[in-house]
Wavefront OBJ file of the C-alpha trace (Angstrom):
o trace
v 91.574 200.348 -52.510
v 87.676 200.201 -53.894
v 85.437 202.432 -51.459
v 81.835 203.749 -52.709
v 82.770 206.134 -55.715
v 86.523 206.024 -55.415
v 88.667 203.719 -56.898
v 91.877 203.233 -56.692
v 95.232 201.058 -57.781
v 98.790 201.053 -58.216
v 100.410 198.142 -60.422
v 104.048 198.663 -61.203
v 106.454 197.203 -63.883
v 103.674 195.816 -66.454
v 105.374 193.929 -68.873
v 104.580 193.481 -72.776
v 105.067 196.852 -74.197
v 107.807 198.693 -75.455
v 108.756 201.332 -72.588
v 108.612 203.303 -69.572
v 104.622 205.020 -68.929
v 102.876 205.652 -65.737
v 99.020 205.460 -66.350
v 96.981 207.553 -63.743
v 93.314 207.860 -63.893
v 91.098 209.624 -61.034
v 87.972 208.500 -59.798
v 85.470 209.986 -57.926
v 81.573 210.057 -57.077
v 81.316 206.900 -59.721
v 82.808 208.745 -61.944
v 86.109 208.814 -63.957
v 87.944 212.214 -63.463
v 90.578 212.113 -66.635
v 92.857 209.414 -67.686
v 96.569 210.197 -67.570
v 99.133 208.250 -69.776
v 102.559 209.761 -68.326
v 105.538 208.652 -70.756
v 108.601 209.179 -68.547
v 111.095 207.966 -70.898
v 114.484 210.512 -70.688
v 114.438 213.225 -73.401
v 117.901 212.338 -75.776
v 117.362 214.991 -78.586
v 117.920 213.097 -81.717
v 116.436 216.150 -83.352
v 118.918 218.937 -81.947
v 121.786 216.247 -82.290
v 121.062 215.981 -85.895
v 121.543 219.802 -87.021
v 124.338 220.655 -88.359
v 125.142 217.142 -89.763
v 125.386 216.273 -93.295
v 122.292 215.480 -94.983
v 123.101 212.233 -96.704
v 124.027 210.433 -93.267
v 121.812 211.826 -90.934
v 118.878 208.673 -91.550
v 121.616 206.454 -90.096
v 121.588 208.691 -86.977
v 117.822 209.056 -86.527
v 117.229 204.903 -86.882
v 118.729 204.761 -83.805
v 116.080 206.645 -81.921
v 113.817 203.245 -81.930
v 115.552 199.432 -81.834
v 112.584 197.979 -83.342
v 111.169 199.698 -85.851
v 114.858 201.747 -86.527
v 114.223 201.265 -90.484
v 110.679 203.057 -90.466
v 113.055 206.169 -89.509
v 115.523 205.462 -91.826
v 113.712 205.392 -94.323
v 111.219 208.024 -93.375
v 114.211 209.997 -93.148
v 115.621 208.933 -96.510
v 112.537 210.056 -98.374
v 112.680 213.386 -96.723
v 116.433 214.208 -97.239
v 115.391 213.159 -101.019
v 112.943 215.502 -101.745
v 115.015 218.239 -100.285
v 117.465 217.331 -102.553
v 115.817 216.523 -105.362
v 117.390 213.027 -105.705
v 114.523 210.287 -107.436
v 115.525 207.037 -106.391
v 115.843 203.732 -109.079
v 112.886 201.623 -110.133
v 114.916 199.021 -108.880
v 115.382 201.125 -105.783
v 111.700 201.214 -105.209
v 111.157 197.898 -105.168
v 113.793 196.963 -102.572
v 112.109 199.993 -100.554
v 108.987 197.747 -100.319
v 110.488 195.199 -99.390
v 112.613 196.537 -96.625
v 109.135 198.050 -95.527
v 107.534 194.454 -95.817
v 110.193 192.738 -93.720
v 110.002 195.352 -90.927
v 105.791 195.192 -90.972
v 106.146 191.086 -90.250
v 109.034 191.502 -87.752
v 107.932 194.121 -85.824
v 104.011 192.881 -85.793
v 104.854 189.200 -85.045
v 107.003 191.118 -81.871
v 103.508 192.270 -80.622
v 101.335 190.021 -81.553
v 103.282 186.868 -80.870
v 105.275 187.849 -77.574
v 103.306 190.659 -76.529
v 99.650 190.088 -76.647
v 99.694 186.320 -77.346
v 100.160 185.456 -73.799
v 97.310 187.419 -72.725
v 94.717 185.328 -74.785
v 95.836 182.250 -73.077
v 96.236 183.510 -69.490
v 99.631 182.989 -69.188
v 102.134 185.661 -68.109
v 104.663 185.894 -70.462
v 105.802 184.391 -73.909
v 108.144 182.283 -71.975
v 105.218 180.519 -69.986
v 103.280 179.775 -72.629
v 105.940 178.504 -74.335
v 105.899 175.628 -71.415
v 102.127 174.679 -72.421
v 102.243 175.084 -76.101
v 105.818 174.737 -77.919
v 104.395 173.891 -80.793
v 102.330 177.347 -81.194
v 105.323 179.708 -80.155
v 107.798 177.845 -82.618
v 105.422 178.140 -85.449
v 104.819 182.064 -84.214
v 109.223 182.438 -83.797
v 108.925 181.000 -87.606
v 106.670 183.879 -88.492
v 108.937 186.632 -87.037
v 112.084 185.127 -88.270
v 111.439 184.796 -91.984
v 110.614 188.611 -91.349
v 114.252 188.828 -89.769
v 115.522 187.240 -92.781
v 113.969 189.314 -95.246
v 115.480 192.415 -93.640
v 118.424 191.110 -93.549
v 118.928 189.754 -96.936
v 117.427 193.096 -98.599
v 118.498 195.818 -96.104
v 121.775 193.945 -94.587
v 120.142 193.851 -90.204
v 116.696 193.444 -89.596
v 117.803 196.608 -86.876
v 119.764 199.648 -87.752
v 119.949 198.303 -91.960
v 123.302 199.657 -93.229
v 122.271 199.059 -97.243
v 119.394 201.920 -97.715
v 120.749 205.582 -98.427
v 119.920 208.244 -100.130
v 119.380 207.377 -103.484
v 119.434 204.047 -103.553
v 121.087 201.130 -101.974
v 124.726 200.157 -100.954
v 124.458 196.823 -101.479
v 121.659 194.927 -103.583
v 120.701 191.125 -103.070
v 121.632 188.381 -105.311
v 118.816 187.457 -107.843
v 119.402 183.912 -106.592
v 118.773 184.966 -102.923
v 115.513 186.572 -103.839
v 113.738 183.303 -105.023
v 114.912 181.431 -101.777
v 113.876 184.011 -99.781
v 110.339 183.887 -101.167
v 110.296 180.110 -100.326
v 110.759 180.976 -96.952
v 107.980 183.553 -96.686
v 105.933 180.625 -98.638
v 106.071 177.788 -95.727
v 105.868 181.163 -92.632
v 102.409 182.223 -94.170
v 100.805 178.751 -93.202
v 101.312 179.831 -89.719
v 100.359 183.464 -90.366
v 97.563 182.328 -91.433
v 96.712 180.107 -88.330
v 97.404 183.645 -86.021
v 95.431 185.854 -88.161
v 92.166 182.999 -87.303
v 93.054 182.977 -83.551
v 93.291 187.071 -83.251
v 89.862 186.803 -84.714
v 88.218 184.335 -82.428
v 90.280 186.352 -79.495
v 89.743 190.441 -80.047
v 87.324 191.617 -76.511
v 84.245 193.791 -77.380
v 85.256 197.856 -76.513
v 83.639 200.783 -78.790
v 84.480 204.106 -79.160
v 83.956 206.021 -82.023
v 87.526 207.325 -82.772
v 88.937 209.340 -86.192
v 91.448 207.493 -88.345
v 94.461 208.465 -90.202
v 96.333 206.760 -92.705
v 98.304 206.547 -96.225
v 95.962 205.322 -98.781
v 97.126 203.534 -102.306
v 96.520 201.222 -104.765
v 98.369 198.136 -103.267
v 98.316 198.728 -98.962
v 102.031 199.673 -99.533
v 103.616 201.419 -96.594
v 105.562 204.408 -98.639
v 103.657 206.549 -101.164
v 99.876 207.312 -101.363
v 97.946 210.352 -99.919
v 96.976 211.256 -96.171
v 93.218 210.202 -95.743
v 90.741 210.248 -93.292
v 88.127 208.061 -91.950
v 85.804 210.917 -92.541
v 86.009 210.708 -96.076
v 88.911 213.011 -97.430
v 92.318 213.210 -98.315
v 95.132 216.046 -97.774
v 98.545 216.423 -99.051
v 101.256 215.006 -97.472
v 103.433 218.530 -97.781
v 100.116 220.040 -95.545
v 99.484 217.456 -92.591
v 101.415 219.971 -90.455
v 98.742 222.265 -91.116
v 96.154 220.072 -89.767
v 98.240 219.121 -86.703
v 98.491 220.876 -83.255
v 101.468 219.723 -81.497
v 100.743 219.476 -78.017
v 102.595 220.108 -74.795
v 101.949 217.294 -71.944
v 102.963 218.807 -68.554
v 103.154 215.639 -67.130
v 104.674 213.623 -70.052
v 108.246 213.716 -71.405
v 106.593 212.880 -74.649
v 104.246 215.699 -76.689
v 100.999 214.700 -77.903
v 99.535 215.640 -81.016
v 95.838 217.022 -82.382
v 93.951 216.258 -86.053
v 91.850 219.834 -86.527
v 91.691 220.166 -82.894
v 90.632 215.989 -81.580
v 92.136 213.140 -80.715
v 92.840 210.741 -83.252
v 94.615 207.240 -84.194
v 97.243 205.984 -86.675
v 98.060 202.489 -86.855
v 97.613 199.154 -88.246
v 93.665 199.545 -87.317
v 93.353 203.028 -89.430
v 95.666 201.317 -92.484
v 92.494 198.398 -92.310
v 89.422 200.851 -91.823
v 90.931 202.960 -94.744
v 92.462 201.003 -97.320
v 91.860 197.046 -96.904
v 90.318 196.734 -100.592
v 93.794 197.240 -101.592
v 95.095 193.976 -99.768
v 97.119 191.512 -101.837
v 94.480 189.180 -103.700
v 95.972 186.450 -102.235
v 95.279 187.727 -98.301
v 92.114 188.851 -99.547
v 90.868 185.763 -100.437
v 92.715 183.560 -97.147
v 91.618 186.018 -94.411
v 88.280 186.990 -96.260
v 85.846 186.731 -93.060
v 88.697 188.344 -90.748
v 88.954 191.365 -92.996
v 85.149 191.435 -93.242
v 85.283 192.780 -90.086
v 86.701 195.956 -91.054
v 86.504 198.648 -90.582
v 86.278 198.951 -86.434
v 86.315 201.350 -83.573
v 87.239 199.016 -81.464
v 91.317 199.236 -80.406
v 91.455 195.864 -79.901
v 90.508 195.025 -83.236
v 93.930 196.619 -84.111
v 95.311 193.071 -83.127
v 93.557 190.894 -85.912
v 94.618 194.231 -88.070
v 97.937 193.856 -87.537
v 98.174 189.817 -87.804
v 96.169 190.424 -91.287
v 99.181 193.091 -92.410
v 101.624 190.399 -91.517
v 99.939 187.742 -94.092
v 100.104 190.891 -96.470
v 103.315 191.891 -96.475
v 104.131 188.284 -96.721
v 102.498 188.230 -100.206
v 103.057 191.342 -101.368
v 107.404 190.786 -100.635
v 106.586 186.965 -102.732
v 105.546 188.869 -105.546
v 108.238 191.407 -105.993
v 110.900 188.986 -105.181
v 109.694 186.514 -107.505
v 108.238 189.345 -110.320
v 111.415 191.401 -110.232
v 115.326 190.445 -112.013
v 117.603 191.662 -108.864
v 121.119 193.344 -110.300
v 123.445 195.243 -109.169
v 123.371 198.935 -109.438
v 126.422 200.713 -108.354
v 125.774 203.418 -105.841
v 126.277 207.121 -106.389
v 126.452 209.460 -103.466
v 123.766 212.591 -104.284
v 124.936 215.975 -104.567
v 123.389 217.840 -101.511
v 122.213 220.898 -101.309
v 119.461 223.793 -100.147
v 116.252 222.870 -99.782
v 113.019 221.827 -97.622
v 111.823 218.037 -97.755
v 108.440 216.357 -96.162
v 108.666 212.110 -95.709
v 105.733 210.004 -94.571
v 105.441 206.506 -94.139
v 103.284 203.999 -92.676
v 105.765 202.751 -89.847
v 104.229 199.463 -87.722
v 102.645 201.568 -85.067
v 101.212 204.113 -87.579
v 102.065 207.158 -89.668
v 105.328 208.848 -89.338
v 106.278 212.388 -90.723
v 109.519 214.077 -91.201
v 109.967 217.827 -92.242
v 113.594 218.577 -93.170
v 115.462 221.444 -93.928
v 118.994 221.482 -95.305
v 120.998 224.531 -96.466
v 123.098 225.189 -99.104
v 126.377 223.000 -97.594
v 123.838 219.953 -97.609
v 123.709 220.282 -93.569
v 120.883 219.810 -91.629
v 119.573 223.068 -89.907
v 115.990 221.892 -88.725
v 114.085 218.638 -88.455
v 110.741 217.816 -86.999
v 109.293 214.627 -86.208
v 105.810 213.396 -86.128
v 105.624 210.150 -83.993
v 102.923 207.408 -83.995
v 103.194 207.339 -80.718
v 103.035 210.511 -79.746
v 99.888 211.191 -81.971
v 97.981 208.117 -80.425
v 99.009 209.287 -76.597
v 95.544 211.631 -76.097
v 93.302 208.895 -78.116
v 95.004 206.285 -75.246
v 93.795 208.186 -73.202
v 90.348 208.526 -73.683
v 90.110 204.708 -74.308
v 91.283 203.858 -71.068
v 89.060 206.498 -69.071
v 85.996 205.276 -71.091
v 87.209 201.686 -70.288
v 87.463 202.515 -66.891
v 84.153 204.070 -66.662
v 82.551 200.946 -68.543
v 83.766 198.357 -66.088
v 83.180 200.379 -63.066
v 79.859 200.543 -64.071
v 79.339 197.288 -64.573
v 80.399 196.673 -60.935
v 83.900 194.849 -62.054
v 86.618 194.156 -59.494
v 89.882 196.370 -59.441
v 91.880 193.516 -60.426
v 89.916 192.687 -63.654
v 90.032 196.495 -64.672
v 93.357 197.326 -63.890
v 94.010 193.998 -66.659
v 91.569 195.176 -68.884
v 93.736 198.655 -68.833
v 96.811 196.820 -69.797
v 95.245 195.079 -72.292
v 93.917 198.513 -74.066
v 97.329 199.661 -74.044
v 98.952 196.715 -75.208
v 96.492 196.822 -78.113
v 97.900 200.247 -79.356
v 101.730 198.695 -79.853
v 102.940 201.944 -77.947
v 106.599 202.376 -78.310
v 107.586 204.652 -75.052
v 111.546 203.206 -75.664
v 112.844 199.968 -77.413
v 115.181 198.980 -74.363
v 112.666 198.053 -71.466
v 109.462 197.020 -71.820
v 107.267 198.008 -68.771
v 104.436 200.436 -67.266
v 103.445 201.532 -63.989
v 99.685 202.159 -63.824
v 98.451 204.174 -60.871
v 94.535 205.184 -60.510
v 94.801 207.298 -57.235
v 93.278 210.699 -56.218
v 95.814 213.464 -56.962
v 95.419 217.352 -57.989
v 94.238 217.403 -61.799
v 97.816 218.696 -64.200
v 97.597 221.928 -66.072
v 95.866 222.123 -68.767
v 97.806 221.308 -72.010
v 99.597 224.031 -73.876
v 99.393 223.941 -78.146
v 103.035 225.171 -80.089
v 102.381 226.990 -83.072
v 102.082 225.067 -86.317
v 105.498 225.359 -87.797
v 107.300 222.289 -89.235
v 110.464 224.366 -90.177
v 110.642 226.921 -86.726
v 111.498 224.145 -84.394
v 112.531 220.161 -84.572
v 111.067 217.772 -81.840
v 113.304 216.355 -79.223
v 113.342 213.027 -80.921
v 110.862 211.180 -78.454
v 108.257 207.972 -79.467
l 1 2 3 4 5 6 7 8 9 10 11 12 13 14 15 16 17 18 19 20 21 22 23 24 25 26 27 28 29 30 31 32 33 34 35 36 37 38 39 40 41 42 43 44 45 46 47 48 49 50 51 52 53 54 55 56 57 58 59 60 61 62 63 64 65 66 67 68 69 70 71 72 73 74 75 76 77 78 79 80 81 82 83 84 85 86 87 88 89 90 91 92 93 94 95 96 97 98 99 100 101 102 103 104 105 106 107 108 109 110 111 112 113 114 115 116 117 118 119 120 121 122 123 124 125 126 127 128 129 130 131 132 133 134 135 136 137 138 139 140 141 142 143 144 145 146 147 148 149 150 151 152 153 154 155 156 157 158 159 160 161 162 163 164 165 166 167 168 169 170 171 172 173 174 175 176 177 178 179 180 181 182 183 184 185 186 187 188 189 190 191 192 193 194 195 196 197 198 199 200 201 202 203 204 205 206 207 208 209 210 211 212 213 214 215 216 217 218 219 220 221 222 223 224 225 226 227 228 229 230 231 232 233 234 235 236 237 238 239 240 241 242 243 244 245 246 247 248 249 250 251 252 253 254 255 256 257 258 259 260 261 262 263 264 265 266 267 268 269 270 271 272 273 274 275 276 277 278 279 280 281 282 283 284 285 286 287 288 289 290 291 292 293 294 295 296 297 298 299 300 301 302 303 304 305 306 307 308 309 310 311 312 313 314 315 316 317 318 319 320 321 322 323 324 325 326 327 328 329 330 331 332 333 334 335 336 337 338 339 340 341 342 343 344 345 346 347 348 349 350 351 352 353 354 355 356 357 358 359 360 361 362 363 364 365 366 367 368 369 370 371 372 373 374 375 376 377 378 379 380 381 382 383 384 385 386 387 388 389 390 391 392 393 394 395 396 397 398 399 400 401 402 403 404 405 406 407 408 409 410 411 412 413 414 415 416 417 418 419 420 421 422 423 424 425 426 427 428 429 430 431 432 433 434 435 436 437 438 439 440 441 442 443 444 445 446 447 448 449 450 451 452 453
């Protein structure tokens, strides 16, 4: 319904993202009321069912709180269990850590871009209709996504729920022999990454807002190590950014929110690019030059062309250490656990992830605490989508073309509500404004999150 200054519209089951959400946004007088992003996902306290479990296989437990991006928690969770511990992993170690990291970045982004938001630039429904008009572009873009598979699988054993990464090192390490094939593979998939990376650019819509970024920073765009930085020109500790945080209570969310020094802010593919793209490989550097010159962006959309421009990365970057490094095998020792408090961060796909673990003195687990990209992009989402809103009711726009543009936004931010069903129900409707929010204390060690994206 679309009367003079109210607006409203109910779409249900919107496909291409990972989840369950309701979107509700009030209008009236012209004007948009607040923006509602309602994650209704069931609670399953991964974070409760963890304590009291040993220390060394509790990162197996936690991957399975997302089936897409399950080895951003494990190893999140690794690094954290490890500096409780006081176990420092292998050189060799390292490197396979990278490239685990590197296979999950061009799975998990070639997911999005290429079944997700791919359709959308071509006006087609889904992956599968598109697919009818050009085979040629979705086999090149399954190409992409599958040399990702492979890499995953031939350095972490399953591109989902990887049994070879522990604490400490790895169960398993690759033949030498394996490595060079595999970085053929990644060779011939670039060409195509390549072509997605131009038509992301010549495809992103036009949306400002000026937004604050967060993101690890280092010397080579690697997703583990570096310090915490922000768009506004400094750089905290990892062992503090709980201190800067507000964890925030949604009353009408089954999913918390979270607050940077009191404001909304983003994590993601788009704050890795605004923050840190003079440390892309040379080689994507010099390919996607005029893409990257567009960096950095407030626009949300742009994290699209950021994320097809991490996939060409990670492609290089997992070339170079599989050809630059002699694979061999390293027998694997099982840690000695014991007492102590550990922080991980990582860059997963969707954006910075934080773990704060505390073990005691029998190596068990009595707290852990999760930070979720999600979860710290849900109030950003929503001020997007009610200055969206506002935008194209302004401009006089149809209900039909914003209630698209909506899903688009959304889309753009890779949410992860759930890995098993991929839908949203977006209502804009006149309804009683929810309670106001309600901030927890900021306490990484007093309480552990219920385990929600």
């Amino acid at each position: 319904m679309h009367k003079e200054g109210e607006f409203d519209i109910d779409i249900r089951h919107l496909s291409k993202i990972e989840g369950h959400a309701d979107l509700e946004v009030k209008v009236r007088g012209g004007k948009v009321e607040y923006a509602h992003l309602k994650i209704s996902e069931s609670k399953r306290f991964f974070t409760q069912g963890v304590r009291g479990k040993p220390c060394l296989n509790v990162a197996q437990l936690v991957s399975r709180i997302c089936g897409t991006c399950s080895i951003a928690h494990l190893m999140c969770c690794i690094e954290a269990v490890e500096n409780a511990i006081g176990v420092a992993p292998s050189k060799q170690t390292e490197v396979l850590r990278h490239l685990t990291m590197d296979g999950l970045m061009i799975r998990d982004h070639a997911m999005h871009l290429y079944i997700f938001c791919l359709p959308d630039i071509f006006g087609a429904d889904s992956v599968l209709e598109l697919a009818d008009k050009d085979k040629a572009l979705i086999e090149k873009a399954l190409e992409v996504k599958s040399a990702g598979n492979e890499l995953s699988k031939l350095v972490a054993g399953r591109a989902v729920h990887a049994p070879f990464p522990a604490v400490g090192g790895y169960t398993k390490v690759m033949e030498d022999s394996k490595a060079k094939e595999m970085a053929h593979t990644l060779e011939h998939a670039r060409e195509h990454a390549i072509e997605f990376v131009d038509l992301f650019k010549e495809n992103s819509p036009v949306f400002e807002r000026k937004t604050h970024f967060i993101a690890l920073k280092n010397s080579s765009y690697e997703y583990i190590g570096g310090q915490l930085c922000s768009s506004e020109g400094y750089c905290i500790s990892r062992q503090n950014f709980w201190d800067h945080l507000d964890r925030v209570v949604v009353p009408y969310s089954q999913a918390t929110g979270f607050e940077f020094e009191g404001r909304e802010y983003m994590v993601g593919a788009l704050a890795r690019m605004n923050l840190n793209k003079e440390a892309l490989h040379k080689s994507a550097k010099k390919d996607c030059s005029s893409a990257i010159s567009m960096f950095p962006s407030s626009n949300i959309y742009m994290n699209n062309l950021a994320q097809a421009i991490e996939i060409v990365h990670s492609i290089d970057h997992a070339i170079e250490l599989l050809e630059g490094n002699e694979f061999k095998p390293e027998p694997y020792k099982t840690p000695q656990a014991k007492a102590g408090n550990g922080i991980g961060v990582i860059e997963a796909p969707r954006g910075t992830l934080y773990y704060a673990l505390k073990t005691n003195e029998a190596g068990l687990v009595d707290y852990i605490n999760l930070v979720i990209p999600t979860a710290q992009n849900h109030q950003n989402i929503e001020k997007d989508v009610a200055k969206l809103v506002q935008d194209q009711l302004d401009l006089g726009a149809e209900p039909q073309k914003i209630s698209m543009e909506a899903e688009k936004l959304i889309r753009a931010y890779d949410p992860c509500m759930s890995c098993a069903t991929h839908f949203l129900k977006l209502k804009i409707k006149k309804s009683k404004k929810p309670s106001r929010r309600a901030k927890m204390p900021r306490n990484p060690w007093a309480f552990a999150e219920a385990g929600k994206r």
